[in-house]
C-alpha positions in Angstrom: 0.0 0.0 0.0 1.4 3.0 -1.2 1.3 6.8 0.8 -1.0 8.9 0.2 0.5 11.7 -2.3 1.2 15.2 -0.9 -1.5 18.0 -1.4 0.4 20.7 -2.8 -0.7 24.8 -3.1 1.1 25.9 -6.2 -0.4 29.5 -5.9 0.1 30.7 -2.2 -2.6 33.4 -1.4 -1.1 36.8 -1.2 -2.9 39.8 0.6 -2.9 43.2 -1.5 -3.8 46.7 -1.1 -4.5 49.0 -3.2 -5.4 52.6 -3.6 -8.5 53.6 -5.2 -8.9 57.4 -4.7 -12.6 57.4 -6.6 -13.9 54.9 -5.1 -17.0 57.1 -2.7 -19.8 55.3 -2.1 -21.4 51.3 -1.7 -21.9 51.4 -5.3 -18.5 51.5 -6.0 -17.5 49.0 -3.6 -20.3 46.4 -5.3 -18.9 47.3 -8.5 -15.1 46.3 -7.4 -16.2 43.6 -5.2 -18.3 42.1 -8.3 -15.5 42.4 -10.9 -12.5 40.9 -8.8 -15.0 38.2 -7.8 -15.9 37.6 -11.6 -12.1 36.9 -12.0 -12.3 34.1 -9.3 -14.8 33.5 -7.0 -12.4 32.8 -4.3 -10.4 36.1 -4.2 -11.6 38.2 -0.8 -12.1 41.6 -1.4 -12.8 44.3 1.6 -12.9 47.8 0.9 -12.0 50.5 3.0 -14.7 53.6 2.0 -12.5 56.3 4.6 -9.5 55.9 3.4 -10.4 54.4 -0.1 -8.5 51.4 -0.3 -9.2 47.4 -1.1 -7.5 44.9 0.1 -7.4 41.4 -1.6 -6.5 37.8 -0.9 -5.6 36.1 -3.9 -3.1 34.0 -5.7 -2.6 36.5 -8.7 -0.4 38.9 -10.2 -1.1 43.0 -8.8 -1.6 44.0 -12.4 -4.3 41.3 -13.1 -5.9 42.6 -10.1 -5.5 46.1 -11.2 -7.1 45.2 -14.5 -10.3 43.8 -12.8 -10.6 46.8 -10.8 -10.2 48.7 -14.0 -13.1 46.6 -15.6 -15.3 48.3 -13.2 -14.6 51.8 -13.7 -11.9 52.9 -11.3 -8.2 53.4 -11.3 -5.9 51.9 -8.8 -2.1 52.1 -7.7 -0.6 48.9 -5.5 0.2 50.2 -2.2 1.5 47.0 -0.4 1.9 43.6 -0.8 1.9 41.0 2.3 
């Protein structure tokens, strides 16, 4: 009886922030939320209205995720990456 093989996580989730100075109202966070989530349904996105950032968990390259908030309407600059 052989071992059971080793599960492996090629694509270690990474948490990024980024700033997205138009972003105002719920609207706009539904509209972000919606379009990273169309990407992948299991990125996490939480916006921050105050100080106008989103943060996202999610095995992907910053400019993918920069695209996608793109797609809905609103320019974004990478501010950190954990």
């Amino acid at each position: 009886m052989s071992a059971p093989s080793p599960t492996f996580n090629l694509h270690k989730d990474q948490t990024m922030k980024f700033s997205v100075p138009d972003m105002r109202c719920s609207h706009c966070v539904a509209a972000i939320t919606k379009a990273v989530k169309a990407m992948d349904t299991t990125a996490v996105v939480s916006c921050d209205l105050e100080n106008r950032t989103v943060t996202i968990d999610y095995p992907s390259s910053p400019d993918l995720l920069k695209a996608s908030i793109l797609t809905a309407g609103y320019k974004s600059d990478l501010i950190e990456t954990v």
